[in-house]
MIMISE-79548 format. One record per residue: residue number from 1; residue in one letter; y, x, z of N, C-alpha, C in turn. Coordinates in Angstrom, 2 decimals. Each point is the difference from the previous one (the first is absolute). Example, Ala and Ser with C-alpha at 12.3 -4.5 7.8 and 13.67 -1.06 7.14 Angstrom:
// MIMISE-79548
@pos 1	code A	n.y -5.69	n.x 13.19	n.z 7.80	ca.y 1.19	ca.x -0.89	ca.z 0.00	c.y 1.20	c.x 0.90	c.z 0.00
@pos 2	code S	n.y 1.05	n.x -0.35	n.z -0.72	ca.y 1.19	ca.x 0.82	ca.z 0.06	c.y 1.09	c.x -0.77	c.z 0.73
// end
This chain:
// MIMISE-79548
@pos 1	code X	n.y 79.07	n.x 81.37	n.z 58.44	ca.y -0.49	ca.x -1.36	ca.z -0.10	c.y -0.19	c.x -0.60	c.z 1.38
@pos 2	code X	n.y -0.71	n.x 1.04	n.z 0.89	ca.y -0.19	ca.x -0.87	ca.z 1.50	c.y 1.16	c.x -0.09	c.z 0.61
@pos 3	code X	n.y 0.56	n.x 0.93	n.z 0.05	ca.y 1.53	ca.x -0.45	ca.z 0.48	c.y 1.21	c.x -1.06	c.z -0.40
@pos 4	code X	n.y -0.50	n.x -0.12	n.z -1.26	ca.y 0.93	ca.x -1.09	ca.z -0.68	c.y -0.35	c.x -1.47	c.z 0.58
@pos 5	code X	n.y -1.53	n.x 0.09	n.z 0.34	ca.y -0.43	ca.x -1.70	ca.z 0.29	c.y 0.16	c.x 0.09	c.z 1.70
@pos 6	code X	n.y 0.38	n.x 1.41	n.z 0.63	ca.y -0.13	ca.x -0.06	ca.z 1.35	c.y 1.61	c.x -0.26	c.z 0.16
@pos 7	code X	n.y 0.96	n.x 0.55	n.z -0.83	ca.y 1.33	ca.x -0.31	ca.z -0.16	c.y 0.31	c.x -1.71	c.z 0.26
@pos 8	code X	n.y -0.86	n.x -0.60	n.z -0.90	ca.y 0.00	ca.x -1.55	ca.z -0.38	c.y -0.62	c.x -0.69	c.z 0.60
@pos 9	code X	n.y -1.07	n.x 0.26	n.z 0.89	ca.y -0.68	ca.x -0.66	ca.z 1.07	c.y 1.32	c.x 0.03	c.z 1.24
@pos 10	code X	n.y 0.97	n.x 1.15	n.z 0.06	ca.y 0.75	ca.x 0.11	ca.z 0.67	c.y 1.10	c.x -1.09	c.z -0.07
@pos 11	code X	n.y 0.47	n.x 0.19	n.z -1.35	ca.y 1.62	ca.x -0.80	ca.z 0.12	c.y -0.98	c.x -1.44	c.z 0.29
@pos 12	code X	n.y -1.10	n.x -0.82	n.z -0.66	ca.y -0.48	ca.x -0.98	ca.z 0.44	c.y 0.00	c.x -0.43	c.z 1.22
@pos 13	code X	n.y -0.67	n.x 0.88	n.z 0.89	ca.y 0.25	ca.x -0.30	ca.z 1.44	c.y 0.95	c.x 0.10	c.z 0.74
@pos 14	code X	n.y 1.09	n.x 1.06	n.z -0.45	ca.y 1.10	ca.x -0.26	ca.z 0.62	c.y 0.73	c.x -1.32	c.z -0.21
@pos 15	code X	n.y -0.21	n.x -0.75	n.z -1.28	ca.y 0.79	ca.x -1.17	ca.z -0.26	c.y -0.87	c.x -1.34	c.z 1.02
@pos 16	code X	n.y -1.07	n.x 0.34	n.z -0.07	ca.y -0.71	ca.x -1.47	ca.z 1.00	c.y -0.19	c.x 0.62	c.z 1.20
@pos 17	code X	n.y 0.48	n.x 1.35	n.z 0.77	ca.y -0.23	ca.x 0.08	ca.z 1.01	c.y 1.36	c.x -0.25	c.z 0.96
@pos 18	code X	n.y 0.49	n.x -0.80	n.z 0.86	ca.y 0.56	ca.x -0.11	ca.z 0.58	c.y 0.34	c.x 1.27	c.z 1.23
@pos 19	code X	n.y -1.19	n.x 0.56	n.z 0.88	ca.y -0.07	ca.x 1.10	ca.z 0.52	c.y 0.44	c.x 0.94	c.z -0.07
@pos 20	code X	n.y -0.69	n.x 0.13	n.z -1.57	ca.y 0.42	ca.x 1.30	ca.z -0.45	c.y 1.45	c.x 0.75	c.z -0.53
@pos 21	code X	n.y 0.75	n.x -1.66	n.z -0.36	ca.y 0.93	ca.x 0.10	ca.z -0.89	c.y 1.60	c.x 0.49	c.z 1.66
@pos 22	code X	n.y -0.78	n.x -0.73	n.z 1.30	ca.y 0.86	ca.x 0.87	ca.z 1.37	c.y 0.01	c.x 1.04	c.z 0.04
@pos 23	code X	n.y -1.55	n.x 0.37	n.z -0.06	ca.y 0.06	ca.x 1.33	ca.z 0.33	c.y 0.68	c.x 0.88	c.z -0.69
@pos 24	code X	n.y 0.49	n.x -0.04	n.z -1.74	ca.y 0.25	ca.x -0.19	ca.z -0.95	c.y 1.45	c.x 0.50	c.z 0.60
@pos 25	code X	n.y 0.91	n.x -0.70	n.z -0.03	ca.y 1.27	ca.x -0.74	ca.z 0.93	c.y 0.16	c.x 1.56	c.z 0.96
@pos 26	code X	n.y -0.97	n.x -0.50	n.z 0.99	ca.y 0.09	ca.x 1.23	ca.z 1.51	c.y -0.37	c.x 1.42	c.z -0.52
@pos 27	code X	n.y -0.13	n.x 0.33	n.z -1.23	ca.y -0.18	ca.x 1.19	ca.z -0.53	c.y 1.00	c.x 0.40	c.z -0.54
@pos 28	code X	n.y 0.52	n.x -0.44	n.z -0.50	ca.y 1.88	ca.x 0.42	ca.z -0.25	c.y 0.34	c.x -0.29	c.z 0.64
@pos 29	code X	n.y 0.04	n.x -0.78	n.z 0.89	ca.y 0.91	ca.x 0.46	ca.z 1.32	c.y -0.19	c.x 0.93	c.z 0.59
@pos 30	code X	n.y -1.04	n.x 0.44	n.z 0.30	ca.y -0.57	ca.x 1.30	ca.z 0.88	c.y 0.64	c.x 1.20	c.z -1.14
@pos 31	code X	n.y 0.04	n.x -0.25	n.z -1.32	ca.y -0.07	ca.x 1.35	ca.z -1.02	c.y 1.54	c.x 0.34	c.z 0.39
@pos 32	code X	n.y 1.04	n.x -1.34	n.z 0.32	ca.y 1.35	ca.x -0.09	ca.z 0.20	c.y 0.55	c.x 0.46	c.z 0.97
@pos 33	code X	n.y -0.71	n.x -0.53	n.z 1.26	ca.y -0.08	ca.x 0.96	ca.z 1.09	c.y -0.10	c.x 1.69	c.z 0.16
@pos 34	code X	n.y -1.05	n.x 0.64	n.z -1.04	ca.y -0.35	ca.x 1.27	ca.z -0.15	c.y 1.17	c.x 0.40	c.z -0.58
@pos 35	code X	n.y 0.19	n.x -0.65	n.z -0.58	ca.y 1.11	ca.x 0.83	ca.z -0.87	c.y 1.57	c.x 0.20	c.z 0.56
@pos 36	code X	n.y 0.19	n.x -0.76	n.z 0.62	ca.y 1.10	ca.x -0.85	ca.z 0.96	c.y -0.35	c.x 1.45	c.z 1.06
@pos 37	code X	n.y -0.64	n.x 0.37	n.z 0.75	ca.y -0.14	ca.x 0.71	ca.z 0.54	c.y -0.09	c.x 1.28	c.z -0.17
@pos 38	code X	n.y -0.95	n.x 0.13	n.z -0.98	ca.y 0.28	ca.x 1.60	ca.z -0.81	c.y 1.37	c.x 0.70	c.z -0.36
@pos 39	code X	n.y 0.93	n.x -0.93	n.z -0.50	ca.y 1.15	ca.x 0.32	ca.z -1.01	c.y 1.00	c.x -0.72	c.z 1.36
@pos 40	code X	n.y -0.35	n.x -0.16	n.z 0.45	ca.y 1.05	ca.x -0.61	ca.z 1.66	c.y 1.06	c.x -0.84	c.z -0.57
@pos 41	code X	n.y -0.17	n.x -0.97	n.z -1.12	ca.y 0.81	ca.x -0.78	ca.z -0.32	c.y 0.50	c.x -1.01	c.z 0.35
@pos 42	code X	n.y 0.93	n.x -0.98	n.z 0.37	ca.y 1.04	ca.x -0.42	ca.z 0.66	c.y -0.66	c.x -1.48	c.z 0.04
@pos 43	code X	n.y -1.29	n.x -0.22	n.z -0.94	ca.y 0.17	ca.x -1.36	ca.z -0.58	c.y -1.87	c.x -0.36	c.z 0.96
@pos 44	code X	n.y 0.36	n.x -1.79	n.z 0.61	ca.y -1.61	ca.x 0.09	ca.z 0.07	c.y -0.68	c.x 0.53	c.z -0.89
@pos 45	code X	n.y -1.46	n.x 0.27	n.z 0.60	ca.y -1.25	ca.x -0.17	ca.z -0.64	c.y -0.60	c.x -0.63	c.z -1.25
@pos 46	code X	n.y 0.16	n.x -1.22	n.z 0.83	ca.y -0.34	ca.x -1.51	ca.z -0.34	c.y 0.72	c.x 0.31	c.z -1.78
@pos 47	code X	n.y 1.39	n.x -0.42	n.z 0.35	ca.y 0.77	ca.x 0.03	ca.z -1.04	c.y 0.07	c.x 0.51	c.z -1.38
@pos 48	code X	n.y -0.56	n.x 1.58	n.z 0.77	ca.y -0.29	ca.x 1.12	ca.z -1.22	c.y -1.66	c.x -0.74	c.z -0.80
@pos 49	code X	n.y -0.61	n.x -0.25	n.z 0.76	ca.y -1.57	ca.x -0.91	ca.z -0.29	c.y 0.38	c.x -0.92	c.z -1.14
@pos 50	code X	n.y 1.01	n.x -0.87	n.z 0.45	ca.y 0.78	ca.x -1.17	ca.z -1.14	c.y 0.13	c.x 0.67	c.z -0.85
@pos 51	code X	n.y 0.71	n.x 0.76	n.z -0.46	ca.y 0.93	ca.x -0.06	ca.z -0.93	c.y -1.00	c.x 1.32	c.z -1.12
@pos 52	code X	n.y -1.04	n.x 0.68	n.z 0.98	ca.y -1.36	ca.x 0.32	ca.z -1.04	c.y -0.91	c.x -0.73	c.z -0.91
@pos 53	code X	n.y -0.21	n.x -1.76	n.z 1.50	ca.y -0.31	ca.x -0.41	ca.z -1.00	c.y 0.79	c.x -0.91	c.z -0.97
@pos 54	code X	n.y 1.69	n.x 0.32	n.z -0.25	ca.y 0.16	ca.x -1.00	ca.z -0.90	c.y 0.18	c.x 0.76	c.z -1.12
@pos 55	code X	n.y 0.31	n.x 1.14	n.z 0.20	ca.y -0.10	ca.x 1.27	ca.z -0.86	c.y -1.63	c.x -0.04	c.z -0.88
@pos 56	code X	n.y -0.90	n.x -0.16	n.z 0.40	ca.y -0.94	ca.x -0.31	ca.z -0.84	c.y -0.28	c.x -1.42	c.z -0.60
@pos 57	code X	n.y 0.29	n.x -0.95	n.z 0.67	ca.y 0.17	ca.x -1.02	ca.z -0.58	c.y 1.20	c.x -0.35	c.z -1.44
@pos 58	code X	n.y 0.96	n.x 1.13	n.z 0.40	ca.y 1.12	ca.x -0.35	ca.z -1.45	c.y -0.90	c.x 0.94	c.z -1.10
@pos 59	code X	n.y -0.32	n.x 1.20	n.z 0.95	ca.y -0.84	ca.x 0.70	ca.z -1.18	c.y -1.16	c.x -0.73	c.z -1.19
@pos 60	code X	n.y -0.67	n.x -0.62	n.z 1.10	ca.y -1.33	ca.x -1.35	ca.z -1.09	c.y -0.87	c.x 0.36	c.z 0.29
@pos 61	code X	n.y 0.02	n.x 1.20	n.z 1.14	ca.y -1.68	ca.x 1.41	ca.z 0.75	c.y -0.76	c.x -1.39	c.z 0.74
@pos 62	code X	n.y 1.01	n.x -0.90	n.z 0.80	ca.y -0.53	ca.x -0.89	ca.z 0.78	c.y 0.14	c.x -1.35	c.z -0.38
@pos 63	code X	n.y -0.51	n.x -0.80	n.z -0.32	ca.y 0.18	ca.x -1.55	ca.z -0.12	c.y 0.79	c.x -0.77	c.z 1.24
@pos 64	code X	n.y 0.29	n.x -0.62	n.z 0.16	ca.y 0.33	ca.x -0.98	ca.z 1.27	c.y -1.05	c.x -0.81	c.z -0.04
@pos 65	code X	n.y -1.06	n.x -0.62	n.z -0.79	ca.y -1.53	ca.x -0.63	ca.z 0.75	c.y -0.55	c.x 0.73	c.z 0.82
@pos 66	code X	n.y 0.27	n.x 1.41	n.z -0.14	ca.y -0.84	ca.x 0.89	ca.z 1.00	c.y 0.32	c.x 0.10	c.z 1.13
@pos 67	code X	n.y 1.27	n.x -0.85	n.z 0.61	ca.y 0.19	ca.x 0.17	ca.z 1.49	c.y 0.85	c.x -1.36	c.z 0.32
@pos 68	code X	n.y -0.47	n.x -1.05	n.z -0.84	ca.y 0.66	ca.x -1.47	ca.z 0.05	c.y -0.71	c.x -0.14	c.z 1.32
@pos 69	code X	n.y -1.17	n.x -0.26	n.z -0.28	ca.y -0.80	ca.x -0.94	ca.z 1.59	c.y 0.11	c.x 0.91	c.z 1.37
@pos 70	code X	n.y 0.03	n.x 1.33	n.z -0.04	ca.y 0.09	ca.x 0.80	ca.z 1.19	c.y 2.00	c.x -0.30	c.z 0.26
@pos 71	code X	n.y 0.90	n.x -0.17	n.z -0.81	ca.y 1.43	ca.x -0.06	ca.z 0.43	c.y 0.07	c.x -1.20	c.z 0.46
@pos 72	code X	n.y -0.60	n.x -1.32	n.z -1.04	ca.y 0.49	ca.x -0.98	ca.z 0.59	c.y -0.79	c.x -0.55	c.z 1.69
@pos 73	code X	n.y -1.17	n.x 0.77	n.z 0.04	ca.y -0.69	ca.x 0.03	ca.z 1.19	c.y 0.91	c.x 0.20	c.z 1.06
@pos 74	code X	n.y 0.39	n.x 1.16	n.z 0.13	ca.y 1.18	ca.x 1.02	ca.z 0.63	c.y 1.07	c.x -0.96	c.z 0.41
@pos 75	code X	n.y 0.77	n.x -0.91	n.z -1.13	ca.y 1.04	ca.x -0.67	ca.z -0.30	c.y -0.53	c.x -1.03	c.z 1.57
@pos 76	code X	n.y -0.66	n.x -0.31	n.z -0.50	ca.y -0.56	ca.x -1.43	ca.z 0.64	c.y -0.19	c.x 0.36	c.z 1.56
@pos 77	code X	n.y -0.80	n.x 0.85	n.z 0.15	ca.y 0.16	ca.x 0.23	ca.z 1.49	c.y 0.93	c.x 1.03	c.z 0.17
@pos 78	code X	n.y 0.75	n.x -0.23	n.z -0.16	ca.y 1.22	ca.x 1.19	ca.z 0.54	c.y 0.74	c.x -0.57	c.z 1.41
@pos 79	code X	n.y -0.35	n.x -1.22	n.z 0.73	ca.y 0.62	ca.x -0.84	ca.z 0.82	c.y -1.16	c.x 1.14	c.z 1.54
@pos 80	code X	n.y -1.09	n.x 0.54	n.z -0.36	ca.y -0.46	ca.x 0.39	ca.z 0.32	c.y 0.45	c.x 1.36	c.z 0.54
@pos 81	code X	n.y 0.57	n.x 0.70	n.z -0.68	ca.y 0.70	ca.x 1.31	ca.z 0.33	c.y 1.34	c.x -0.08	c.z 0.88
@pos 82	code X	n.y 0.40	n.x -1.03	n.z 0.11	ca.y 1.20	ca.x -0.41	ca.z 0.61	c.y -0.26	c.x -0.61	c.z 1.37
@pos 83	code X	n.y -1.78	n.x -0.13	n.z 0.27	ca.y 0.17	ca.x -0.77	ca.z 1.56	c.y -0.18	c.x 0.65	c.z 1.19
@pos 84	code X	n.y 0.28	n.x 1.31	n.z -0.60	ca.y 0.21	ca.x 0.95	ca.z 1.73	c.y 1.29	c.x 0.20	c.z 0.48
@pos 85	code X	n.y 0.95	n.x -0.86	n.z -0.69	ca.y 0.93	ca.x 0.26	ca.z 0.44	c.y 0.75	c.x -1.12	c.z 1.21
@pos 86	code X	n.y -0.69	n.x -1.41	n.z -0.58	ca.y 0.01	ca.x -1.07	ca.z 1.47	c.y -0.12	c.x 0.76	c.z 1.23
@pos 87	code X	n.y -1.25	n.x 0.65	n.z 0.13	ca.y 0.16	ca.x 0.31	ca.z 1.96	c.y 0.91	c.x 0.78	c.z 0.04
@pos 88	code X	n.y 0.46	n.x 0.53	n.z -0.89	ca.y 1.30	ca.x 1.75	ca.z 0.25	c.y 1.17	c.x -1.14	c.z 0.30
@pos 89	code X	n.y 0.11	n.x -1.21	n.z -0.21	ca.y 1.16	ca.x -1.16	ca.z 0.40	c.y -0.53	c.x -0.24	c.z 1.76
@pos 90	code X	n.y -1.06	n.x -0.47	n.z -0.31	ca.y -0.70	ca.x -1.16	ca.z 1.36	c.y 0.25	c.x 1.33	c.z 0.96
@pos 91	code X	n.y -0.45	n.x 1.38	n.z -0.32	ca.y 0.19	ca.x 0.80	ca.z 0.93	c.y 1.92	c.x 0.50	c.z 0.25
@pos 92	code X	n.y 0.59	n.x -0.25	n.z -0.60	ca.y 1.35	ca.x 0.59	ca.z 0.55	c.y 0.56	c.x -1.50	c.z -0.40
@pos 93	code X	n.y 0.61	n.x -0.63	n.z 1.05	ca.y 0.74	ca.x -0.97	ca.z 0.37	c.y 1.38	c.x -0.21	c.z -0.73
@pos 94	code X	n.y 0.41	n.x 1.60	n.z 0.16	ca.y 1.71	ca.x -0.45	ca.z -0.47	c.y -0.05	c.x 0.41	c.z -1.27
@pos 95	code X	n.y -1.06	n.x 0.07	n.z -1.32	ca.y 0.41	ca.x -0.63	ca.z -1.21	c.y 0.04	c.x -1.55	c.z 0.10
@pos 96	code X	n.y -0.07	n.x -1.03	n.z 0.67	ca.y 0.17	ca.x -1.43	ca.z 0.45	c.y 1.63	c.x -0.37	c.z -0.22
@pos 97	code X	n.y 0.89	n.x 0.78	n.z 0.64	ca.y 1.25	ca.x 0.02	ca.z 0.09	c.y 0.94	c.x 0.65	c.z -1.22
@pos 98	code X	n.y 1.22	n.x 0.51	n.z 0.68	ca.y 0.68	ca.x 0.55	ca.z -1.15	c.y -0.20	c.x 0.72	c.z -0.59
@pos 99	code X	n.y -0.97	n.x 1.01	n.z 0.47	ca.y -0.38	ca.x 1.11	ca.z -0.95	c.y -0.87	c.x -0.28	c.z -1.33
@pos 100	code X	n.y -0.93	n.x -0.95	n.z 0.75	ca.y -0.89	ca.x -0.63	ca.z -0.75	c.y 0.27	c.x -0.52	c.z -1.42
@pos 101	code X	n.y 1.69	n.x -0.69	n.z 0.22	ca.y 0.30	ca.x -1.01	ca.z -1.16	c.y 0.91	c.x 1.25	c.z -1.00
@pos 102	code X	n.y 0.49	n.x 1.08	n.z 0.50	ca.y 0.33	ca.x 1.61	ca.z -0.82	c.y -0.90	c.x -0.10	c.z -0.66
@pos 103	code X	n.y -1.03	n.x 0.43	n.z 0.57	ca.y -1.25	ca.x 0.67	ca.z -0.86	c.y -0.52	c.x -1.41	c.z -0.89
@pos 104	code X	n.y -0.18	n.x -1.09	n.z 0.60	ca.y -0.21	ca.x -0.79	ca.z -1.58	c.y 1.14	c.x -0.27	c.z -0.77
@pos 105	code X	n.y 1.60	n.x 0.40	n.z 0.25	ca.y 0.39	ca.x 0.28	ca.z -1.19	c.y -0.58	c.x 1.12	c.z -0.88
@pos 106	code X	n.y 0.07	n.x 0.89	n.z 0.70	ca.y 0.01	ca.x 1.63	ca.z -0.90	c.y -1.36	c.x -0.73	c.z -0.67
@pos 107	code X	n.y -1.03	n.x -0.62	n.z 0.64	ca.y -1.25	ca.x 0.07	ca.z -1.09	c.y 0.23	c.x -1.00	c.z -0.92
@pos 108	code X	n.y 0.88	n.x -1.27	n.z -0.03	ca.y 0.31	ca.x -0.77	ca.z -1.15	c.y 0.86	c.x 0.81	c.z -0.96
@pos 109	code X	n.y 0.88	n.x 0.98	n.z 1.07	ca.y 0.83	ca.x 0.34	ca.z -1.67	c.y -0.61	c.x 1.22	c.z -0.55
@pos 110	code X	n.y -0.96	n.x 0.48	n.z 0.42	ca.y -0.77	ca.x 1.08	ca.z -0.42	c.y -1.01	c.x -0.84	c.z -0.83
@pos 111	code X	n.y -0.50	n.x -0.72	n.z 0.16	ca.y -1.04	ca.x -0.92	ca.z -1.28	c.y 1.05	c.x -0.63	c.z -1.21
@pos 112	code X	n.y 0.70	n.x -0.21	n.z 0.79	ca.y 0.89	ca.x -0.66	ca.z -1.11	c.y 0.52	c.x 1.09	c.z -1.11
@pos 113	code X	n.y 0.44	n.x 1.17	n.z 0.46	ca.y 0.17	ca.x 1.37	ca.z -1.08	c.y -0.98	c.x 0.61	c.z -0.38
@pos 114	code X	n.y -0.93	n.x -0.41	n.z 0.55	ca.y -1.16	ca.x 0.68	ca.z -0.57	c.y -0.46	c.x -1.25	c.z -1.60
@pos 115	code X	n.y -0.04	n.x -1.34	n.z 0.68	ca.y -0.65	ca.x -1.04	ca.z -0.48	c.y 1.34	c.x 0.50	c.z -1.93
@pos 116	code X	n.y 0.95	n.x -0.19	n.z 0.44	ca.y 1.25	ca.x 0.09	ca.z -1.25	c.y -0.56	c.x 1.16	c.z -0.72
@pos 117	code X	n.y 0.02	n.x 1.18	n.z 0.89	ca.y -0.18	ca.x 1.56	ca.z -0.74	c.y -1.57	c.x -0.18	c.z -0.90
@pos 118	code X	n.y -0.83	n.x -0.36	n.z 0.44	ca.y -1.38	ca.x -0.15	ca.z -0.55	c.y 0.13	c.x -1.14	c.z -1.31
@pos 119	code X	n.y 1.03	n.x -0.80	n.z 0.29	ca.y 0.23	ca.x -0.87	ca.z -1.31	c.y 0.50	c.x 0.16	c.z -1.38
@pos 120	code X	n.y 1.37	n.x 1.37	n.z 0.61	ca.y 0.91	ca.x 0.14	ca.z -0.95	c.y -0.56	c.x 1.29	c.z -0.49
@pos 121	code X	n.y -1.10	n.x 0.53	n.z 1.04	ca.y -0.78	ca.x 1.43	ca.z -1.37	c.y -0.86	c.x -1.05	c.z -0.43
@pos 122	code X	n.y -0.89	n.x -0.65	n.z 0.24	ca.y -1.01	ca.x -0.64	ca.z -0.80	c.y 1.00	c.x -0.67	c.z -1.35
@pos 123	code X	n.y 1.04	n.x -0.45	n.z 0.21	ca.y 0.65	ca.x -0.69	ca.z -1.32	c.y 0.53	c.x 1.10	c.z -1.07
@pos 124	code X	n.y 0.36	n.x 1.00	n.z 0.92	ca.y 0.51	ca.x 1.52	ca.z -1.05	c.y -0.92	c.x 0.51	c.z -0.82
@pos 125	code X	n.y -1.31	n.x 0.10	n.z 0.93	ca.y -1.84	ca.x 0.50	ca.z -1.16	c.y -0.21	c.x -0.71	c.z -0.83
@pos 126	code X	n.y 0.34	n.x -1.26	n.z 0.67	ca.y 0.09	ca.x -1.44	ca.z -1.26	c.y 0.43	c.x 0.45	c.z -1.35
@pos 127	code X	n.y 1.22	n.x -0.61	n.z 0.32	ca.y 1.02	ca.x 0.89	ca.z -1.14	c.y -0.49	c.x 1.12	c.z -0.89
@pos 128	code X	n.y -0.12	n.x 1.01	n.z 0.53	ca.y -0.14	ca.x 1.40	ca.z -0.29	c.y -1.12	c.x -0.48	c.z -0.86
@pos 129	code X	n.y -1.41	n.x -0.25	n.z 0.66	ca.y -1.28	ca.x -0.61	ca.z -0.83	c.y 0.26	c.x -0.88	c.z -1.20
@pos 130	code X	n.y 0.80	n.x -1.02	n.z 0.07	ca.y -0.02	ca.x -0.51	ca.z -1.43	c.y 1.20	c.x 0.96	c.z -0.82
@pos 131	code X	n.y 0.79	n.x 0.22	n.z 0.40	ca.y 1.27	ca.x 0.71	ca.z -0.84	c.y -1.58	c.x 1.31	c.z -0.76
@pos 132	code X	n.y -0.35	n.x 0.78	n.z 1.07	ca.y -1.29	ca.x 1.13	ca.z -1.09	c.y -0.65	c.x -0.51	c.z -1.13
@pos 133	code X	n.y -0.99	n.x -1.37	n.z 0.42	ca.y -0.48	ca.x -0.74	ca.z -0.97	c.y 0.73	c.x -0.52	c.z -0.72
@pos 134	code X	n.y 1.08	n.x -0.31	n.z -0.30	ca.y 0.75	ca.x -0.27	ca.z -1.31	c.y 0.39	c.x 0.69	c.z -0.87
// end
């Protein structure tokens, strides 16, 4: 009985806690990491973290309210994780020049295959998801 309402005091706060629902997040990543490392597998961390939690999420173990406000948090400042990379420019000069305009190809056409590849599995689960339910 106490565990059942300490269970439910739980998923409660994980759904209105924003905090918690990162830390949440940085715990499969870290579990992804462990594992990534243990088994010396080829694949990030991070990655292996994803795809645990979408693995529980197809399962129904996890809701998606339970880590809406901590992802879209994440989502939102993610411009944030990306600004140490200005001085690594301001400090070396000749990404300015030709090298410079290489490497922002390779990173447009690397978003760009990434941006397609992330579309055309999200449309395949699609698929797959209603084709099950029918």
């Amino acid at each position: 009985m106490f565990s059942r309402k300490l269970l439910l005091s739980f998923r409660l706060a994980m759904r209105h806690s924003r905090l918690l629902q990162i830390g949440i997040l940085a715990g499969f990543w870290a579990l992804g990491e462990l594992i990534t490392r243990a088994a010396h597998l080829p694949i990030p961390g991070g990655v292996l973290g994803l795809v645990l939690v979408l693995l529980l999420l197809v399962s129904g173990r996890l809701h998606a309210a339970s880590l809406r406000r901590g992802a879209d948090w994440l989502l939102a400042e993610m411009l944030l994780f990306f600004i140490p990379a200005v001085p690594a420019v301001l400090d070396h000069q000749e990404f300015l020049g030709p090298l410079g305009l290489k490497l922002l190809a390779a990173v447009l056409a690397g978003t760009l295959l990434v941006m397609g590849g992330t579309a055309l599995t999200v449309d395949l689960c699609c698929r797959l998801v209603r084709h099950d339910v029918r």
